[in-house]
N, C-alpha and C positions, 0 to 999 in steps of 0.2 A: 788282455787276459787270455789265456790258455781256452781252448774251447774244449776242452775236455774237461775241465776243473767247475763241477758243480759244487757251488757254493751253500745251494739248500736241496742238498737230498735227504730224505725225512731218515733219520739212523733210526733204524728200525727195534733195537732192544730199548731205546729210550721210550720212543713209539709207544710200544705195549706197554711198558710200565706207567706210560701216560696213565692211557685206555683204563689199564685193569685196577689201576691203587689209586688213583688220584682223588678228588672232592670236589665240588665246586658248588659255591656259597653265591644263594642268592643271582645265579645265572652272571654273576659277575668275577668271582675271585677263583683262581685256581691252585689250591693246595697240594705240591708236593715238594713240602717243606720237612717229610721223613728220611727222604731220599738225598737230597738237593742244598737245602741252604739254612735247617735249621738242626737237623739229624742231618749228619751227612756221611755215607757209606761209601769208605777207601777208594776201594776196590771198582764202584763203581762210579764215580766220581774219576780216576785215572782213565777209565775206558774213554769215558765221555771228552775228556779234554785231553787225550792223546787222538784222538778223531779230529777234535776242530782244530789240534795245532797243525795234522796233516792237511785239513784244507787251507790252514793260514800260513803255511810254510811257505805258500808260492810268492807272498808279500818280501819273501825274507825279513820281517822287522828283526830290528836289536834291541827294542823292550817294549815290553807288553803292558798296558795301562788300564785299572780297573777304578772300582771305587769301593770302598769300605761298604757294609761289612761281607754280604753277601756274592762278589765277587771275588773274592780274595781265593777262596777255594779252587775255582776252574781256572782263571788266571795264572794263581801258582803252576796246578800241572799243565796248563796252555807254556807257560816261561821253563817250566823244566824240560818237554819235549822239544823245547825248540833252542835251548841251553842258552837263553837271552833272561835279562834280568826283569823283574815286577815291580810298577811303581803304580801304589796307588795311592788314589787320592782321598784325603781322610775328611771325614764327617764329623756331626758329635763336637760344635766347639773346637775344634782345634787347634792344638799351639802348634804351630809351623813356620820354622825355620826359616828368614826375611832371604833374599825376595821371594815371594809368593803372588802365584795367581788364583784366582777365586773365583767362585761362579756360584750363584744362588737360585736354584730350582724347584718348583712348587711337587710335593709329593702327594698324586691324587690316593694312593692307596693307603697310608698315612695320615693323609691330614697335616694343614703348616708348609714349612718353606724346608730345606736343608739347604747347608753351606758346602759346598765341595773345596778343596784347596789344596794345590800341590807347591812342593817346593821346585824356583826355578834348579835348584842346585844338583836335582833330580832329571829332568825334562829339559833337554836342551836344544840348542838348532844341529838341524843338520841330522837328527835320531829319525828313524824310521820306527812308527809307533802303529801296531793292531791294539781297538780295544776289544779287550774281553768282560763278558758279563753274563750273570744268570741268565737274567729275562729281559725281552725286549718289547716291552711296549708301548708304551707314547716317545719314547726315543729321547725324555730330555736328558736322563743323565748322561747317553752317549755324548749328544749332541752337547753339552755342556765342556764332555772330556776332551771331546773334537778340537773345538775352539780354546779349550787353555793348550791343549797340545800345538796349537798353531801359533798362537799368539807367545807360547814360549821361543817361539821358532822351529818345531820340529815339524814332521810330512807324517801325515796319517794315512795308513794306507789302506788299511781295513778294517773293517769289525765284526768279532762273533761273538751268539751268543748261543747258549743250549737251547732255552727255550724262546719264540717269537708267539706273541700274541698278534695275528694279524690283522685281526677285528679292530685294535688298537691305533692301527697306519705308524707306528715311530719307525719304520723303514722307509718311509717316504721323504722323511725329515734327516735323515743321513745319508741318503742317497741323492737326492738336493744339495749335500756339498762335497758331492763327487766321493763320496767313500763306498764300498764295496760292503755287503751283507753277506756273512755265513752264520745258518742256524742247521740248529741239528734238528729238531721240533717246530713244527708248525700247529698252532694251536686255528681253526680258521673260526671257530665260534665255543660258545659256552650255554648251552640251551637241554633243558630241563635235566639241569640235575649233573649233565656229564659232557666234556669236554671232545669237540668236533675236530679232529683230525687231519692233515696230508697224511695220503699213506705212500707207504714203502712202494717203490714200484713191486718188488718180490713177493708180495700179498697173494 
């Protein structure tokens, strides 16, 4: 890997937007779901994932692998910067195209189990696959995309995501099977009331 290619340098307009609008429930949950993944604003949404398609351009993939619903957004502009196609992988029941691989991953912030499933018809060998996603925290959904992307036959080469909860460790659980970590945000705790930071080196 390049040694000049920082993979987690905290992007500093995300950063403050952290800091200044965010919520956090219960020293546990962190809400910036006006921005991000339930309101989701253009303009700033494009910023954010033309940023981590430049740190994930050094991978060269040729398609970029997310999962429904809330990845779809930063994936698409991660796939359009980098002019490579989006497969993601559908949740929710669903009917998917034979042959299909499947993965079934407990959701702690949720509650219950979800099914992941992509069509082989999509995902093949020999693809060079970054995954993209909102947030990273226990790391199972990556880790689930990881391994159907392999077991289809294709080579995973990286994954980002905007946001990382690090208190969480799912970085540790993907970097365990040799894949590489880019986040824009470093979440390092969540303690009375308001969410603890990496900051910018430019502070």
């Amino acid at each position: 890997m390049s040694p000049h290619l920082d993979l987690t340098a905290p992007y500093a307009p995300l950063v403050r937007r952290i800091e200044a609008e965010s919520t956090v429930e219960n020293n546990q949950i962190l809400r910036i779901d006006h921005f991000l993944n339930h309101r989701i604003e253009p303009a700033f949404i494009f910023e954010l994932g033309y940023e981590l398609a430049r740190r994930l351009s050094f991978f060269q993939p040729n398609v970029i692998l997310t999962a429904e619903a809330s990845g779809i957004a930063p994936g698409l502009v991660v796939a359009q910067a980098l002019n490579v196609p989006l497969v993601y992988a559908k949740k929710y029941s669903p009917q998917v195209e034979a042959p299909s691989i499947s993965r079934i991953i407990p959701s702690p912030t949720k509650g219950g189990e979800t099914r992941l499933v992509i069509s082989t018809r999509y995902i093949k060998p020999g693809q060079r696959i970054v995954i993209v996603d909102d947030f990273l925290a226990n790391g199972r959904t990556a880790v689930a995309l990881i391994e159907m992307a392999r077991e289809a036959g294709a080579e995973v080469l990286g994954a980002g995501f905007v946001v990382e909860k690090r208190f969480k460790h799912g970085r540790e659980h993907i970097e365990a099977l040799q894949v590489p970590v880019s986040t824009l945000a470093q979440v390092e705790g969540l303690e009375d009331g308001r969410a603890i930071l990496t900051q910018p080196k430019d502070r």
